[in-house]
C-alpha positions as CSV (number, residue, x, y, z in Angstrom):
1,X,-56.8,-16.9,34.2
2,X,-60.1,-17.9,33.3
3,X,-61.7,-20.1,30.6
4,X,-64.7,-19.1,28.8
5,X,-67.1,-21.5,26.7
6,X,-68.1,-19.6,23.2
7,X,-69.9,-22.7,21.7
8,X,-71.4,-25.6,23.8
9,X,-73.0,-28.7,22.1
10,X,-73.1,-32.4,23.7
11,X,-70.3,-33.3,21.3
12,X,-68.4,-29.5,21.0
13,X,-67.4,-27.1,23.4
14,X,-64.9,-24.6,22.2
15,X,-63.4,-23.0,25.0
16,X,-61.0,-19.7,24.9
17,X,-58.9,-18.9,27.6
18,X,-58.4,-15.7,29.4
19,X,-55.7,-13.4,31.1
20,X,-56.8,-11.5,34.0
21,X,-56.0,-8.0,32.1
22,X,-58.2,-8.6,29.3
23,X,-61.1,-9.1,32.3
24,X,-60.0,-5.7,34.1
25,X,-60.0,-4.2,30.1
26,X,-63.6,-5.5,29.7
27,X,-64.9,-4.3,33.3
28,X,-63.0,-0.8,32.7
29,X,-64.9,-0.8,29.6
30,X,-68.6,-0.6,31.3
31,X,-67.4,2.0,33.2
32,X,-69.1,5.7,32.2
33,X,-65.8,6.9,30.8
34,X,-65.0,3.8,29.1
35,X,-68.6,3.7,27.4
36,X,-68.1,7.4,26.2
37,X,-64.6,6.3,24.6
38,X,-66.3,3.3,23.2
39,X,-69.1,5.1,21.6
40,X,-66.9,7.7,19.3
41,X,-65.0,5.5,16.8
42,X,-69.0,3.6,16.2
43,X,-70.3,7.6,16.0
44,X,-67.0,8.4,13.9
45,X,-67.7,5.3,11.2
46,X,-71.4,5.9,11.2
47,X,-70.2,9.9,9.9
48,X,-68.0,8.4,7.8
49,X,-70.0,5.7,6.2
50,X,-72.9,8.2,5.4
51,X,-71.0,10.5,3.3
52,X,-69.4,9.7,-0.4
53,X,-66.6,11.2,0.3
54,X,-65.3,11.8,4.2
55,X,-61.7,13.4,5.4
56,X,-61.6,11.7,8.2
57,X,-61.4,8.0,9.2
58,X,-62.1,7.7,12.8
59,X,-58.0,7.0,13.7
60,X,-58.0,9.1,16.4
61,X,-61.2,8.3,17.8
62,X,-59.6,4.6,17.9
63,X,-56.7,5.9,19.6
64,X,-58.2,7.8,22.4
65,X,-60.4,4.7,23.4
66,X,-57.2,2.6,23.7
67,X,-56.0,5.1,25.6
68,X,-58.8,5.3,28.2
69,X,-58.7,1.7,28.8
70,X,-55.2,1.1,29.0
71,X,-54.9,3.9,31.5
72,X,-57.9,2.2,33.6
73,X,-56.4,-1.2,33.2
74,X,-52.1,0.3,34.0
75,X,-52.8,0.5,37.8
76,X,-53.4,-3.2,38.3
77,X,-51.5,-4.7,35.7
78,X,-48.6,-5.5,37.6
79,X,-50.5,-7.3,40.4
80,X,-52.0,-9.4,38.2
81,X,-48.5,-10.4,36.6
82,X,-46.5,-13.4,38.3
């Protein structure tokens, strides 16, 4: 577990703290296949957005990018677990 500081002043410091598989899910996210699974639902609501009336709503686009980084982050979940 990690803590990170999102807002430091010399009288504030809000502080989140952080499992070690949401780390893994952010490093498997840089990753080339992660970036091209990131891209699509952004690509998909920028479609959607520019037309009055669209069929689709980016759903699956959503889908397949959780399911690229859960399958990066599966093998080392269970090390990470106590």
């Amino acid at each position: 577990w990690e803590m990170r500081v999102l807002i430091w002043s010399s009288s504030v410091c809000v502080c989140e703290l952080v499992g070690p598989l949401t780390t893994v899910g952010e490093q498997c996210q840089q990753l080339e296949k992660g970036i091209k699974s990131r891209e699509q639902p952004e690509l998909c609501r920028q479609r959607v957005s520019s037309r009055s009336q669209a069929e689709e709503g980016g759903t699956q686009n959503l889908f397949d990018f959780l399911h690229t980084r859960d399958g990066c982050v599966a093998p080392t979940s269970f090390t990470s677990l106590k």
